[in-house]
N, C-alpha and C positions, 0 to 999 in steps of 0.2 A: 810509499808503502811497497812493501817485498812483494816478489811471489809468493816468495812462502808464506806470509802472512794473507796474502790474498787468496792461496789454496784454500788455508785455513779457514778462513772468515766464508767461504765461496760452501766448504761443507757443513758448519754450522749453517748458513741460510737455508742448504739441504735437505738438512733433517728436522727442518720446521714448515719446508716448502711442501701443501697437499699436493702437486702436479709432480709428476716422474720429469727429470731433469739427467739431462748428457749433454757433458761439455766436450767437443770437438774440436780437434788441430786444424793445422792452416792445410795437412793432407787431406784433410776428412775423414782422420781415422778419430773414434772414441779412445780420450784420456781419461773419463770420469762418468763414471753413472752413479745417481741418489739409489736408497734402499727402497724408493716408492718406483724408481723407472725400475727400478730390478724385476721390483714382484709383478708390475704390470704386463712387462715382459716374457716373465717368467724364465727366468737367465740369474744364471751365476755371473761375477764380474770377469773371469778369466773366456768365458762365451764372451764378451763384448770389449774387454779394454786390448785397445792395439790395430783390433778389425776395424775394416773398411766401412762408413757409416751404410753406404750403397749397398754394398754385398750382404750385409747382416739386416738390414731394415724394409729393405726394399722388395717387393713380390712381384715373383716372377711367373703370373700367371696373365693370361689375356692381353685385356685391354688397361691392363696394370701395369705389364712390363714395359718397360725402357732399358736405354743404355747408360752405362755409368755419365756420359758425356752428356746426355740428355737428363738428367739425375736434376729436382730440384735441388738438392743439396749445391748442387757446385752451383746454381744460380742466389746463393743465399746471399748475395750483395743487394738483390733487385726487394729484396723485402726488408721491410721496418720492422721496428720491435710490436709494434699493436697489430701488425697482419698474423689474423688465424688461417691457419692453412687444413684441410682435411686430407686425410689419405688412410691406408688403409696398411700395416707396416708386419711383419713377420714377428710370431714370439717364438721363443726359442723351442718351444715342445711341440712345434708343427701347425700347429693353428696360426689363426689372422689377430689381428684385434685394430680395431677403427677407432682413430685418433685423431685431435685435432691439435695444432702445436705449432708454438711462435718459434719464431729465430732471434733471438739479443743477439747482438755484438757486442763484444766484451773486447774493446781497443785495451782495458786497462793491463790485461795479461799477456807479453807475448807469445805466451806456450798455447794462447786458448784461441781457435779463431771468432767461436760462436757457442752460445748453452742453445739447446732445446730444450721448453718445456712440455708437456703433453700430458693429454686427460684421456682417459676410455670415456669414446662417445658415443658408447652403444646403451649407457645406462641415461644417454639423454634423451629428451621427445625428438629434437631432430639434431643433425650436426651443423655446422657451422657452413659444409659445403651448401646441404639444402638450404640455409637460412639463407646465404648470398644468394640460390639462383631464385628463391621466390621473392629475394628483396630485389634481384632485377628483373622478373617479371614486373612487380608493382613499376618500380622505375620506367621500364621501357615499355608501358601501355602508352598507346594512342591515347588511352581516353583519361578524363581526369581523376584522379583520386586522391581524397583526403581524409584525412582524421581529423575529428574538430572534439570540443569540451560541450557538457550538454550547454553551455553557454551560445552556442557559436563559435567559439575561437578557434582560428587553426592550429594545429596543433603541427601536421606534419603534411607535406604536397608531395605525389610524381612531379617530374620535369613539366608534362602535358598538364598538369592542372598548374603549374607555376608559367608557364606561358601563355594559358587561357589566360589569369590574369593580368598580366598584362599585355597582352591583344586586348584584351574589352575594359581591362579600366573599372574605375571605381562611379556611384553614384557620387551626385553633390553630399548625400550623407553617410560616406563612405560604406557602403554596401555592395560588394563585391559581384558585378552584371552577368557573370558567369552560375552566380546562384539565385536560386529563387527568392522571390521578394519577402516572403514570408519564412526565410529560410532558418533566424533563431525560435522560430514558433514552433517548428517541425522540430525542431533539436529536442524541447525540451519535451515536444509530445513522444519523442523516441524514447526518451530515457525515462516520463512515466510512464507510458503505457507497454515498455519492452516489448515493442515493435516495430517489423518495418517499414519505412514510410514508402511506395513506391511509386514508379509514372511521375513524379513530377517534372512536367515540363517547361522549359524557359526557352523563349526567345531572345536572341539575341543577336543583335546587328542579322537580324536576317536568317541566324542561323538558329537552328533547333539542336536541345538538350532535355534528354529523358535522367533524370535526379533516381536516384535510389539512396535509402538512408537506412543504415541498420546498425541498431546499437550491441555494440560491441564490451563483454562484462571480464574484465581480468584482474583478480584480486581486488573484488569489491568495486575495482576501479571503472566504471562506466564511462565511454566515451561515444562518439560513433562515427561510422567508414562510414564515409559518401563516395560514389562513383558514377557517372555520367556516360552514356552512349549518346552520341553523335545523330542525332535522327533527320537531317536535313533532307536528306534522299531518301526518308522514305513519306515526310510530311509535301513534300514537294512532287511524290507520286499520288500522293492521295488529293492533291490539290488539283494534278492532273487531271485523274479519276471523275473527281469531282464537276471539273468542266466538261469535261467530253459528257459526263452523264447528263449535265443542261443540256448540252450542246444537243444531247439525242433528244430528249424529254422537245425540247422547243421545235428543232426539226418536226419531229414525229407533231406533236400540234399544228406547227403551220399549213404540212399536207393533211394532216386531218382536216383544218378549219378550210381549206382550200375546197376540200372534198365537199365540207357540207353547207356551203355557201351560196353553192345551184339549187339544189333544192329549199334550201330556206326561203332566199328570195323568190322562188315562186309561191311559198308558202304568204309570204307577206304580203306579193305583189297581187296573189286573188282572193287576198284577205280584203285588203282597199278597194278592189272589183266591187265582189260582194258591198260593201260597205256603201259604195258610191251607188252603186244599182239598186238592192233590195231593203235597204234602211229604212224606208216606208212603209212596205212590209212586215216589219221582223220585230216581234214583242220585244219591251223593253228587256226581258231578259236575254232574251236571243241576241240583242243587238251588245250587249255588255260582255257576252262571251265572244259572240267576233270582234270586239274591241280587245277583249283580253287574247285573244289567238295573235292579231297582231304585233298588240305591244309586247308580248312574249318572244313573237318573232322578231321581234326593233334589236330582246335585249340579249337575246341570245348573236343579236349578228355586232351588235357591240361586242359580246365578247369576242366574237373572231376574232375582231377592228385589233381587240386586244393584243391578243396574243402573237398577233402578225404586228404588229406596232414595236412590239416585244423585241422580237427576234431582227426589225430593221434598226433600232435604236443600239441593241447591242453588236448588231454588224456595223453600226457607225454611217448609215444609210438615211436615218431620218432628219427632215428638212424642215424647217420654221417658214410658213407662208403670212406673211401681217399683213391684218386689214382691220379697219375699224367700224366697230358693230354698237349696237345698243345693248345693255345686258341684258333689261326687263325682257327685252324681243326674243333674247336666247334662251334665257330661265321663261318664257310663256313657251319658245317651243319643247323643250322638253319637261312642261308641267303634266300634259295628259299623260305621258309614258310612266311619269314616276307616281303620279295619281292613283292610278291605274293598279303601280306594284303595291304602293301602302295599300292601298282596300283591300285587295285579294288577302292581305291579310290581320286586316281589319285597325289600319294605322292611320291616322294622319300626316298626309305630306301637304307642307305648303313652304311658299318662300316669299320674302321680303325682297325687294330692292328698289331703291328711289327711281321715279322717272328720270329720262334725258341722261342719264349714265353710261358714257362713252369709255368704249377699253380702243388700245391698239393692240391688238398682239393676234395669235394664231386662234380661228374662231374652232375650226373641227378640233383642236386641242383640250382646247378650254370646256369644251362641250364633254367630249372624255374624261377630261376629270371629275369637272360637276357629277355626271352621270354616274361615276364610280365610286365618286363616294357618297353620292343620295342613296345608290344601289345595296351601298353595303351597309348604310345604317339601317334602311331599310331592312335587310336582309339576318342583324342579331339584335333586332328588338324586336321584343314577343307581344309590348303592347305601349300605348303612347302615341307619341308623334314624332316626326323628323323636317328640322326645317332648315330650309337653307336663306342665309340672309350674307346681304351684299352689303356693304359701308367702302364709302371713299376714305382714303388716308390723305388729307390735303395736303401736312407736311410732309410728308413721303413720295409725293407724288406716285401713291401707287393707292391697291382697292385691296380689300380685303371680303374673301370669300367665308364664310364659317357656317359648317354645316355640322347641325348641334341633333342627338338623339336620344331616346329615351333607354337604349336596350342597356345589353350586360357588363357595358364596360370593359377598358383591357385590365389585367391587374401588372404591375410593377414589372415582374419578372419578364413578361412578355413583350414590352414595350419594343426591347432594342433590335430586336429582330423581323417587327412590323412590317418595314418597307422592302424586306429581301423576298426576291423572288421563290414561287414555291411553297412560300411558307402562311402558315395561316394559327392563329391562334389557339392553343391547346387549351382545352375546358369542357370539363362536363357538359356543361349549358351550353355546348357546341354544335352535339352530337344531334346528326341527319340534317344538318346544316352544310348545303353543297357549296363548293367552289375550284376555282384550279389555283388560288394562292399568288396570283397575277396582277390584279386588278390593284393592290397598294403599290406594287412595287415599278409597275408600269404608271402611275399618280405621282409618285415621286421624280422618276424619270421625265414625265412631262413637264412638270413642272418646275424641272432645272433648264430644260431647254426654253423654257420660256423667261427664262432670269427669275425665274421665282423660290419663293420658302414652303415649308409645310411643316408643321409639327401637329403635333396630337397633346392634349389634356383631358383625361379618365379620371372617370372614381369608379372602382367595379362595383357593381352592381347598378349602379346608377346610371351610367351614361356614355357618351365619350361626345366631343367635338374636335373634328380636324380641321386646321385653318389654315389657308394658304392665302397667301399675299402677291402682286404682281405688279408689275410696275404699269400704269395707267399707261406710258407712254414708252416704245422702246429707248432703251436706256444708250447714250451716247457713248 
């Protein structure tokens, strides 16, 4: 093919092309402008053919201006034909107008080095330069972000969300660890109920992610942007938090319980005076309330036992002493104490256990637990009874404890938080019911140190029974 045929065929494509087009020499002067670059322009062709593309396009104002030598034009080797470039270029009546416009090269014409084509991109929502630099914002976030289909699928990832995956890897059922487990659930609640899902957090290998999902509506077309912040350091300060606030909460108890440990025990100890002295004396009622002053005082100094027990277990301070006892002997010594609490509030407490029934393990342990948790059956049944019964495990060579009661039962939700410190069962049927939330969670703890089990089985309203297991014999 000629040039001149290719001039030819080059202004026909022209005058059918909507974008304003200037074909430019290997000087970088303008040979040819379309009648669409004219009018955008706003330039005749004798204003444009022969001049300098620099000198006539280029603004020479501010942070606009350069030198011819600095001129992307002379860099137009560095750009391919799909690179949109934005700028900002002179029209010929004195004003600007903002462009966006590719570079071809056109090897086929020696006379041509390059067309430009160009659009007014003042009539667009934004130009081409903003669209790159909020497409490397998204790109260059730390944190992850994606578009998915209200399916789930992805659709489009940042670098940081394409390297989360793989840093963490897929489940066995290929579900991606970096998002939440429920996470096409959430898709499609975004896209019916056109809103945003947010706070969803995942862990993962250790590390925390806060989820945001917002569905996203362009031409009908519904999709939605997910993006993640990084929460590690601040779930890792609130963790902190959290234990310094034990940490005070248990302090601050064990000098309290220290503090009121003097005077209790002289409360106790001339409680048994009386008791031993004027018992022959003192009307049978008289004599059931200085029984009740006492064993009040027994179980209030159990609690202390508690909470200082507490605080040496979690300093890694507490010690296992074995010896071997009888059970009947231990459950009759603390029958009258727990006797004592069921009446006061008009319950039966009794226990079961076989004669000649030999444990080895820690007796002041085992004695704490018992007492904690007769204590606290005791404590949410409102009427009934509460009993504790012993059975040997032959082939387990271990015994099992189960103290069964009549009260309010725990209900489902509340189970798994049972044995943590602090905490205590949420419930109406609770309320003016005291405690310091200590007493499960120091039961559990004993009872690992002793190599033993505990679980609980409730039905609310009915009941509950806690049952711990132990090994008859320390375990080799």
């Amino acid at each position: 093919m000629s040039t001149k045929d290719l001039g030819s065929s080059l202004k026909e494509w022209a005058k059918i092309w909507p974008d304003g087009i200037i074909a430019v020499d290997h000087q970088h002067k303008i040979v040819d402008v379309s009648e669409t670059g004219l009018n955008l322009l706003q330039a005749g062709k004798n204003d444009l053919l022969e001049k300098s593309l620099h000198h006539v396009l280029c603004v020479n104002i501010r942070n606009l201006q350069h030198s011819e030598e600095d001129c992307p034009f002379n860099g137009a080797g560095n750009y391919s034909n799909t690179d949109v470039i934005s700028a900002v270029w002179n029209k010929m009546n004195g004003e600007y107008i903002g462009v966006d416009y590719r570079i071809i090269h056109f090897p086929e014409d020696p006379t041509i080095k390059y067309i430009l084509t160009f659009i007014d991109n003042r009539d667009l929502d934004y130009n081409r330069a903003e669209l790159d630099k909020f497409a490397a914002y998204i790109n260059n976030s730390p944190n992850p972000i994606a578009e998915f289909d209200r399916e789930g699928y992805l659709i489009f990832s940042n670098e940081a969300m394409q390297e989360h995956l793989v840093s963490f890897g897929f489940s066995d059922e290929g579900q991606a660890r970096i998002l939440p487990v429920d996470f096409q659930q959430i898709c499609r609640q975004c896209v019916e109920q056109k809103k945003t899902i947010s706070s969803v957090e995942v862990n993962v290998l250790g590390r925390w992610f806060s989820w945001y999902f917002q569905p996203v509506v362009i031409q009908d077309e519904i999709t939605i942007l997910g993006y993640a912040i990084n929460i590690s350091e601040q779930k890792r300060a609130q963790e902190e938090a959290r234990l310094a606030r034990e940490r005070s909460r248990r302090d601050f108890y064990a000098k309290m319980m220290h503090e009121l440990r003097t005077p209790l025990n002289a409360i106790v100890g001339f409680a048994d005076v009386l008791l031993w002295r004027a018992s022959k004396n003192l009307s049978e009622k008289d004599l059931r309330l200085l029984k009740t002053i006492k064993n009040s005082g027994l179980q209030l100094n159990d609690q202390i036992s508690d909470t200082l027990d507490i605080s040496k277990i979690e300093a890694g301070k507490m010690t296992v002493e074995l010896e071997q006892f009888d059970l009947q002997e231990l459950l009759s010594e603390i029958d009258e104490q727990m006797r004592t609490l069921a009446a006061n509030k008009g319950l039966i407490y009794e226990f079961i256990c076989p004669g000649n029934l030999d444990i080895v393990t820690d007796k002041r342990k085992l004695r704490q637990i018992l007492l904690n948790l007769i204590s606290n059956g005791v404590k949410y049944t409102q009427e009934g009874n509460v009993t504790c019964i012993v059975e040997p495990i032959i082939e387990k060579r271990s015994i099992e404890f189960r103290i069964e009661d009549t009260g309010i039962g725990i209900a489902e939700d509340q189970l798994s938080g049972l044995f943590q410190s602090y905490q205590r069962i949420k419930d109406e049927k609770n309320k003016g019911i005291l405690g310091t939330g200590l007493g499960l969670a120091l039961v559990e703890e004993l009872v690992r140190l002793l190599r033993g089990t505990i679980h609980v089985e409730s039905v609310y309203g009915e009941g509950s029974q806690f049952i711990v297991t132990l090994p008859s014999k320390p375990l080799e």
